[in-house]
C-alpha positions in Angstrom: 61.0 164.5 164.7 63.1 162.1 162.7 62.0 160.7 159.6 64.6 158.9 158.2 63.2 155.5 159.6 60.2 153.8 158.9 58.2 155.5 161.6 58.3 159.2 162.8 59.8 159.3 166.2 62.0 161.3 168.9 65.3 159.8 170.5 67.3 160.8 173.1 70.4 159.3 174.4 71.5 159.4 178.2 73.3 158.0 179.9 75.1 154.7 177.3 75.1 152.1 180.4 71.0 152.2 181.5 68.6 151.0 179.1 66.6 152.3 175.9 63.3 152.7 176.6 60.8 152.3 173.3 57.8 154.7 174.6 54.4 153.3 172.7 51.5 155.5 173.3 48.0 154.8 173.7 45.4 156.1 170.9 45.1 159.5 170.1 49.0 159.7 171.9 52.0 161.1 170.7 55.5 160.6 171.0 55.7 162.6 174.4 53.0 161.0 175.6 54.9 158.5 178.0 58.0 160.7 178.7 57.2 161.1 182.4 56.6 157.5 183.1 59.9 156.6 181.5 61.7 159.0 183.8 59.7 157.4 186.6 60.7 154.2 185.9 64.4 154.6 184.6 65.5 158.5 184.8 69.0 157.6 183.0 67.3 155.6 180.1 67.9 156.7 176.3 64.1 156.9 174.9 63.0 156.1 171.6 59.6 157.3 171.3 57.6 156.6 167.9 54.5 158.1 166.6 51.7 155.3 165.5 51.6 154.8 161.9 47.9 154.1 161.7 45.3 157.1 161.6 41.5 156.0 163.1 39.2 159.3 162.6 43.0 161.2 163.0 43.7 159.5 166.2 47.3 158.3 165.9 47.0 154.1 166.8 49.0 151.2 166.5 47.2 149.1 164.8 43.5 148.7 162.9 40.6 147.6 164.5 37.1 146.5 163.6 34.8 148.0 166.4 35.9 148.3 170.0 38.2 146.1 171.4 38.4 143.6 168.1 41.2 144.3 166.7 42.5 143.2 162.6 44.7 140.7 163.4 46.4 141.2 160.2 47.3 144.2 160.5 48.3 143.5 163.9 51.0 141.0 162.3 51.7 143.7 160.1 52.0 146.1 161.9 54.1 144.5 164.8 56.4 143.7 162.5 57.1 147.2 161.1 58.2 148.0 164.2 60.3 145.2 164.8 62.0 146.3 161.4 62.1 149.7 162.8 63.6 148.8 165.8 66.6 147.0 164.9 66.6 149.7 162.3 66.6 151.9 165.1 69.2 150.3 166.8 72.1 150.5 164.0 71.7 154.2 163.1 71.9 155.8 166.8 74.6 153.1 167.5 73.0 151.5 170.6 73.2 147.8 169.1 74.8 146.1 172.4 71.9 148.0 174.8 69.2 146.9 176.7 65.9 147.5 175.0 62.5 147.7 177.0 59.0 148.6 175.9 56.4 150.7 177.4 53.6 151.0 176.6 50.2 151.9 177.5 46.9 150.8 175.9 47.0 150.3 172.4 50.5 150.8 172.7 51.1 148.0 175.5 49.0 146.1 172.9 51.6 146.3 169.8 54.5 145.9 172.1 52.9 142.6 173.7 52.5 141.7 169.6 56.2 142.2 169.1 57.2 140.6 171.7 55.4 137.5 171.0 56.0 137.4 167.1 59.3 139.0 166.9 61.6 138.3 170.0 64.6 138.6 167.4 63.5 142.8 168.1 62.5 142.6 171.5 62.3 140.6 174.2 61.1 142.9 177.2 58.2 145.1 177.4 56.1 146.8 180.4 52.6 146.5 179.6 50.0 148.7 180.6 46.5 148.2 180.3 47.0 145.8 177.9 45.1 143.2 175.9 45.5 139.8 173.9 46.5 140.7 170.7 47.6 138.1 168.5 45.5 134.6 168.9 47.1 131.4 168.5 50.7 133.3 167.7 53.8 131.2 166.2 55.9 129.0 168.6 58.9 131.1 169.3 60.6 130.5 172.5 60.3 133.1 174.4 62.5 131.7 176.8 65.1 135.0 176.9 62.0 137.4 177.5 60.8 139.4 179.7 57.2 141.2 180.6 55.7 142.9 183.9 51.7 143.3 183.1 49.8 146.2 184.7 46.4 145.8 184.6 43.1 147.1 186.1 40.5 144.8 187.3 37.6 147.3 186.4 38.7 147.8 182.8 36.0 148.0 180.7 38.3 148.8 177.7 40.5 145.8 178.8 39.1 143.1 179.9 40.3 140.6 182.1 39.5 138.1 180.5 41.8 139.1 177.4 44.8 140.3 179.9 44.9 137.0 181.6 44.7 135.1 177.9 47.9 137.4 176.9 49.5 136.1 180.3 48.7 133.0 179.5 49.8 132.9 176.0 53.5 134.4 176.6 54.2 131.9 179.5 53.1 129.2 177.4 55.9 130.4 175.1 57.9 130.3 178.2 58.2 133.9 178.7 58.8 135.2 182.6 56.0 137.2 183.3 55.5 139.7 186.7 51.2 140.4 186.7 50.5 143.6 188.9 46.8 143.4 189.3 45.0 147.0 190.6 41.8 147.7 191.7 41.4 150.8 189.1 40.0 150.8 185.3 42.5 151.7 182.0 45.1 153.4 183.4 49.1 153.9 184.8 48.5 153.8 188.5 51.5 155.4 190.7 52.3 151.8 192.4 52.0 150.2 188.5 55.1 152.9 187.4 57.0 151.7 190.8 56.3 147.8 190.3 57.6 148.3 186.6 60.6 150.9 188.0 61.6 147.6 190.6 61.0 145.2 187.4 64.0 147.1 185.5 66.1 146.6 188.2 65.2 142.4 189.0 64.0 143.9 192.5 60.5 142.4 191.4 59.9 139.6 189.3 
């Protein structure tokens, strides 16, 4: 487990020509949480896989919230941009500047990545959501125009609503941002044809 970066995490290199995945887990996750889908999706990738910094009843998050499903939207500006700064952080001390960078992340994880992507595009610029949420209103005007997200999203999520998803859609393609949406018929979860639209995503078979 490193420590000499902002954030606890795990990296592993791989093969220097495929992409870095940055693995964000859901609450109560760990880094290792997400392993497995990254291989799914890119088995060559490097991963960088961080803890989340925020402790809810000791369930490793993101991000506060207030209740369920209202989130502090300072500290979501805060916290997105700690890992920004990790990030490019990240990228100068294991040397992979010049690489391709792409989030994952699931829940509250595909929440914070969504929030980077939006308010920091100078860190990252591509990111596969899962189960994810709105989670910055009315965010600054960057111009998203160089990024990248595929969405995966159930249409019974109770802990996601639709309503919010198709807000975030609509928010990062305002911002001119390409966006894939994979709609499935489950609740909060990563569904096998999700990984596999996201695995075709990496590759600009889909989207």
């Amino acid at each position: 487990m490193g420590t000499e970066l902002s954030l606890e995490h795990r990296f592993t290199d791989n093969d220097p020509a495929a992409p870095v995945l940055l693995l964000l887990h859901g609450t109560g996750g760990g880094p290792d949480d997400l392993r497995a889908v990254g291989r799914e999706i890119c088995p060559d990738a490097a991963v960088l896989a961080p803890a989340g910094p925020v402790s809810e009843q000791g369930m490793a998050r993101w991000f506060r919230r207030l209740s369920e499903g209202v989130f502090d939207t300072e500290d979501v500006r805060r916290q997105a941009g700690r890992l920004a700064d990790f990030l490019l952080a990240a990228r100068e001390r294991y040397g992979f500047e010049d690489r391709r960078v792409v989030a994952v992340g699931f829940s509250n994880g595909a929440n914070i990545a969504a929030a980077t992507v939006l308010l920091r595009p100078d860190a990252l610029t591509e990111a596969v959501l899962f189960a994810a949420m709105d989670p910055v209103p009315d965010p600054p005007g960057h111009d998203l125009s160089g990024s990248r997200v595929l969405l995966s999203n159930g249409q019974r999520d109770p802990m996601a609503p639709l309503d919010s998803a198709r807000r975030l859609v609509e928010s990062l393609r305002e911002h001119s941002a390409a966006v894939h949406e994979h709609w499935h018929e489950g609740g909060h979860q990563i569904t096998p044809e999700g990984v596999r639209q996201a695995r075709d995503w990496l590759t600009g078979e889909t989207g």
